[in-house]
N, C-alpha and C positions, 0 to 999 in steps of 0.2 A: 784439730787437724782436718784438711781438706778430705774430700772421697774420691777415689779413683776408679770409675768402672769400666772394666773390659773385659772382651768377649776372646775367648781361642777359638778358632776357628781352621779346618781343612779337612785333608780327603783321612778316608779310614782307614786306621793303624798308624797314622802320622804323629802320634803320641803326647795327644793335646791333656786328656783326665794325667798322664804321667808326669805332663808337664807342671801340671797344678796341685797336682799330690808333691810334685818335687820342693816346690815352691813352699808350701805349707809345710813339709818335713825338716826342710833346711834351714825355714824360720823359725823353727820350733812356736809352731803355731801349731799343732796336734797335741792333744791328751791323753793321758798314761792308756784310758780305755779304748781307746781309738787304738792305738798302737799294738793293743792283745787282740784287737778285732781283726786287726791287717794281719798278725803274723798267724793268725787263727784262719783265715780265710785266702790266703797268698798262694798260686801259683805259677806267676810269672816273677821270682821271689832276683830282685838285685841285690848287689852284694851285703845290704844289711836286713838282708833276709825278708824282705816284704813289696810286697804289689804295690804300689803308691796308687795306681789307677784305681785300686777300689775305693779312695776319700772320697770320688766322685762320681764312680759306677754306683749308685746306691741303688738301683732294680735290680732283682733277682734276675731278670733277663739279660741286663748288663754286663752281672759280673761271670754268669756263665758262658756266653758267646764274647766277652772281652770287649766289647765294642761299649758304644753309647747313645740311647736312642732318646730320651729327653733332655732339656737343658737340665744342668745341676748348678746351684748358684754356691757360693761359698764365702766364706767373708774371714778373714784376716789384718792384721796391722803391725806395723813396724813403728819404731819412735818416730819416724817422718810424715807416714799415710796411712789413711785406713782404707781398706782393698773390697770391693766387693767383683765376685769372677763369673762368669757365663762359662760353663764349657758346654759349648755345640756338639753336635752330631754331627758325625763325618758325612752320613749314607744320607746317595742322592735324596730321597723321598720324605729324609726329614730335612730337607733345607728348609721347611716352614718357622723349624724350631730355631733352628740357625737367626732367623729374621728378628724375630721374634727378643732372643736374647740380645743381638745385635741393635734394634731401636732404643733399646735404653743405655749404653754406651758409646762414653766418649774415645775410646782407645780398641783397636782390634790386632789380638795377636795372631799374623795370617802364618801353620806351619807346613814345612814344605818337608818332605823324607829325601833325605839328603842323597838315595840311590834313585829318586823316580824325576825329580826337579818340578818343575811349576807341571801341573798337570789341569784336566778340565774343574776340576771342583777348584780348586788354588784362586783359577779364574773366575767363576762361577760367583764365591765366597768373595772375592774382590770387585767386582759388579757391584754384588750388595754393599759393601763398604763404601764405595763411589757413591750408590744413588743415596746412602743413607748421609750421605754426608760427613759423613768419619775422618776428622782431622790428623788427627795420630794412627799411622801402622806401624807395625812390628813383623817383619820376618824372620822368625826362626827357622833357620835350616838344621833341624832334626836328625838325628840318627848319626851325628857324626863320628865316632866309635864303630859305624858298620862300614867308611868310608878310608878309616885311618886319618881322621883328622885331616883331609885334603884342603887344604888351600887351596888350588885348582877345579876340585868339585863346587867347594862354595862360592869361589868369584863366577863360574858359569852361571851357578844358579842365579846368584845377584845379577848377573845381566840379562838373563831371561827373565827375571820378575820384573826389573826395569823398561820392558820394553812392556810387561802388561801396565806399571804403574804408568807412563810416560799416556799411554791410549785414555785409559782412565780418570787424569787428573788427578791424583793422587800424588801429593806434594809432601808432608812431610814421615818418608818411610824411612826406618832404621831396618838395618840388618845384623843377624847373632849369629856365629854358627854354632849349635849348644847339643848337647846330647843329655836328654831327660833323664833317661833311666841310668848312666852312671853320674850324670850330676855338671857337669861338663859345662861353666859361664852361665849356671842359672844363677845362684847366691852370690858366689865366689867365681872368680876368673881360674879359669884355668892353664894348666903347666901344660897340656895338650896341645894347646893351641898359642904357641909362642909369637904369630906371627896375626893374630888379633891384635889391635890397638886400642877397640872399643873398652865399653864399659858389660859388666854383670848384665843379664837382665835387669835382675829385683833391683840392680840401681839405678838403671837407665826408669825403670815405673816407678820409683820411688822421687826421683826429680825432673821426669817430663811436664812439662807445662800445661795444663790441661785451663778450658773456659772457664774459666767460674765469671763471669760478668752476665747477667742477668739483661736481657730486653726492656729499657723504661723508656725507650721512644716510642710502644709502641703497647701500650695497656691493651687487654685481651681478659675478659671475665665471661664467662658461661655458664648459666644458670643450670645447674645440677635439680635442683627443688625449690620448688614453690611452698614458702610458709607460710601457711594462713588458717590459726589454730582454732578460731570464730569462737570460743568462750569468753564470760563475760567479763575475764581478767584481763583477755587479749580481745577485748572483741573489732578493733580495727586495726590489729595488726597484721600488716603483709610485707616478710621481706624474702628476697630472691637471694640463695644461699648456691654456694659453687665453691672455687678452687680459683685465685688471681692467677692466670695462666701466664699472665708477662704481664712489666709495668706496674706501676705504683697509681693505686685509687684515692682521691681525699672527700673531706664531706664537702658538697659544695660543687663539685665539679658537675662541667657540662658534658654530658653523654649522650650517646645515640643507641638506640634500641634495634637492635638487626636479628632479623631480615625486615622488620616493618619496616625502620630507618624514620623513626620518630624523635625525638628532641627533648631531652627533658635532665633533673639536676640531681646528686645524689644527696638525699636531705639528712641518711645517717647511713654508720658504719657499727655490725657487730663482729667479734670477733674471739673466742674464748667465752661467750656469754656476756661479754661487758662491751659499751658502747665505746670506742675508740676515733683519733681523727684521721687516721690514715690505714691502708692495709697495702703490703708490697709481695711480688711474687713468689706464688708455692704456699701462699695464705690461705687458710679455710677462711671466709668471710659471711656475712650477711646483708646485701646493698639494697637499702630501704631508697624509693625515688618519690620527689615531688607530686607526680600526676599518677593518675592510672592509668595504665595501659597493658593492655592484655596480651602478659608475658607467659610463655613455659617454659619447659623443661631444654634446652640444648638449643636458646637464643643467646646472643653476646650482649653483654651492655660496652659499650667500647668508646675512646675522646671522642669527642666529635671531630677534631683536627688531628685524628690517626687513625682512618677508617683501613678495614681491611675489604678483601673483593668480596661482592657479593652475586653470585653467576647462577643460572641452571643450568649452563652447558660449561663443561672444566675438561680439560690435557692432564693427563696424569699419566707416570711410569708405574708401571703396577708387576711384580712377583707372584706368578699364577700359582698356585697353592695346593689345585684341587685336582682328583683324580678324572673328574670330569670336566673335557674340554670347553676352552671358552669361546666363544663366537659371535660375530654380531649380532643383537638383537637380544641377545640374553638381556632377563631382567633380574636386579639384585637388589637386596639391603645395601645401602650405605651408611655409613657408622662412622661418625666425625667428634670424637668425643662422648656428648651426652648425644648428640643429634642422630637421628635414625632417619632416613630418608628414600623412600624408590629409587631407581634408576637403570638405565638403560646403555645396554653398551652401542651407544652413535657408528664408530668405527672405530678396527684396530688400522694403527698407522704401519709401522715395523714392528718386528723385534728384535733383539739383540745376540747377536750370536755366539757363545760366552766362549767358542775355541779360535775366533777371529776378530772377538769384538766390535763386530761391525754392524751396522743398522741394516738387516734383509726386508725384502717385501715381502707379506705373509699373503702364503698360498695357499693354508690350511688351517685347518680350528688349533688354537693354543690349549698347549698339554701340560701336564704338571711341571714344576720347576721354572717354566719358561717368564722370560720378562719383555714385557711388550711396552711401546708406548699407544696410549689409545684414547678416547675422546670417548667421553658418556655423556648423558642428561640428565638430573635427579627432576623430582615430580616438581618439588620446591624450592625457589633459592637456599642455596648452601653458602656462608659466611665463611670464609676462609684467608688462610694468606697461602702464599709458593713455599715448596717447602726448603727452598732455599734461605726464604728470609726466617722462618721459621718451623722449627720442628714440631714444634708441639700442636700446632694449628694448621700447620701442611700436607699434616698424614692422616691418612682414614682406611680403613678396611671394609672388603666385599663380602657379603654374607649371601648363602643360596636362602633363595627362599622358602624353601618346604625344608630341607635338613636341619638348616640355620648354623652351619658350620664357616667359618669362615674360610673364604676361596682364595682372594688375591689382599697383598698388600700395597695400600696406595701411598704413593709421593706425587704431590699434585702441583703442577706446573705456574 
């Protein structure tokens, strides 16, 4: 069976942990001991007598303030898919966590509380799904049981998320109206809502189409470590060992070496310990080359006739992170993978204004949460692609230099 990853995401108390504890309860995907834990610790108790939000409140701080302040992953399967879930933080100041769960998902379920409608986080969280690239949304309008099942409330809301999706580019959105905590078209369709046509949630994620085609135009390898054991069993062996980040490698092939952007063949492949002819994407590998040339840690070997950019000055939209403001001239760690790099913030261009969506002129130093687009420098060429063409090679992270915490997250132009 294929894997389906997706993130819940919106503002706080929108009943994103309830929705995935519903999810896991209704698929009888929960264990007898899980089940004495909840009714042992429940007091926001629905009618089968238990909190479903603590499956995924698992901090102490969590479960007694009811909120949720780290990601919590959870994993589940049906006879169709196997499920792996992010549930985000609502509150503004962990939208970092939000990102964070969100770059490794394909699917984002955006919820809206069916008495408040699209409000600033709704948007905020929808940004993010935009710059991330996120082909599949999901809008669940929540809470519908405080609403009386209104048809009327949730076609507004469906029209006011459509005019954020329409700004955003945001193309393939469904809409639910579903109520978590009594159970209301998450598993099962509901007698509530007679004038739904749609499908269940868990069946609309159970057969939404999600990417599985893999990048082979467009081979991508990154040397993680350098092996060169110099004993006298191995005493001339050096192979450059990594992660096939995209594309399929064979022995033989013509490769270029970046940032040098030197020319040379790959003379063997290891892979499981044994010598093999080919290695393809999301492979641990070992790529031994004809010549020598003095490679490290967070260079590409890449076709010679599928070069990606090689720049010191890069565009990128970046998700400011930190509590300290950003501005120009700031110098930071950049982190492209294995690659670690100086650089400099050039200029900020705009930012994005997440209750108008529109690009402003910055007048002032960028403050947490905010997303800017802006122009750096790194010390050294940095090998990359857009992260449009790709994700995996598109994005990079700002690190401060004395804390070493990471500040913004990059999508690079």
């Amino acid at each position: 069976m294929d894997i389906l990853r997706f993130i819940t995401a919106g503002s706080v108390d929108d009943g994103k942990s309830t929705l995935i504890g519903r999810l896991l309860y209704d698929s009888k995907n929960i264990l007898i001991d899980q089940l004495d834990a909840l009714e042992k610790h429940s007091k926001n108790k629905n009618s089968d007598g238990i909190d479903l939000a603590i499956l995924t409140d698992g901090l102490r701080a969590e479960r007694e303030q009811g909120i949720t302040i780290d990601v919590a992953y959870r994993y589940f399967s049906t006879p169709k898919r196997k499920f792996i879930i992010a549930d985000a933080p609502g509150h503004i100041q962990y939208t970092r966590n939000m990102i964070t769960g969100a770059s490794n998902s394909q699917l984002i379920v955006v919820l809206i509380d069916a008495r408040q409608g699209v409000i600033e986080q709704t948007r905020r969280h929808s940004i993010i799904a935009s710059l991330l690239k996120m082909k599949n949304v999901v809008v669940a309008v929540n809470k519908m049981d405080l609403v009386e099942y209104s048809e009327e409330v949730f076609n507004n809301i469906k029209a006011q998320y459509e005019l954020v999706a329409q700004k955003l580019g945001l193309m393939n959105v469904n809409y639910f109206p579903i109520s978590a905590f009594q159970g209301d078209n998450i598993v099962d369709k509901s007698a509530n809502t007679p004038w739904y046509e749609g499908p269940a949630l868990l069946d609309y994620l159970e057969n939404v189409e999600i990417d599985q085609l893999k990048d082979t135009e467009n081979p991508r390898f990154q040397v993680q470590y350098v092996i060169r054991p110099q004993t006298d069993e191995y005493h001339d062996y050096r192979g450059y060992a990594g992660e096939v980040i995209s594309g399929i490698y064979k022995k033989g092939d013509e490769i270029t070496v970046l940032p040098q952007n030197i020319q040379t063949r790959i003379s063997k492949i290891e892979t499981g310990g044994k010598e093999v002819e080919s290695v393809f994407t999301n492979q641990p590998a070992v790529l031994h080359i004809e010549d020598d040339i003095d490679i490290s840690r967070g260079d590409f070997l890449v076709k010679t006739d599928r070069l990606p950019k090689v720049e010191n000055e890069i565009e990128a939209v970046v998700c400011w992170l930190d509590k300290k403001e950003l501005q120009e001239g700031n110098k930071y760690f950049i982190q492209h993978k294995s690659k670690v790099l100086k650089a400099i913030i050039k200029e900020i261009e705009y930012k994005i204004d997440v209750n108008t969506l529109e690009k402003i002129p910055v007048t002032e130093n960028i403050k947490l949460n905010e997303v800017v687009k802006l122009r750096l420098k790194t010390a050294s060429p940095l090998v990359f692609d857009s992260f449009e063409d790709s994700r995996d090679t598109g994005n990079a992270i700002l690190i401060d230099e004395t804390s070493n915490s990471t500040v913004g997250a990059v999508m690079i132009l």
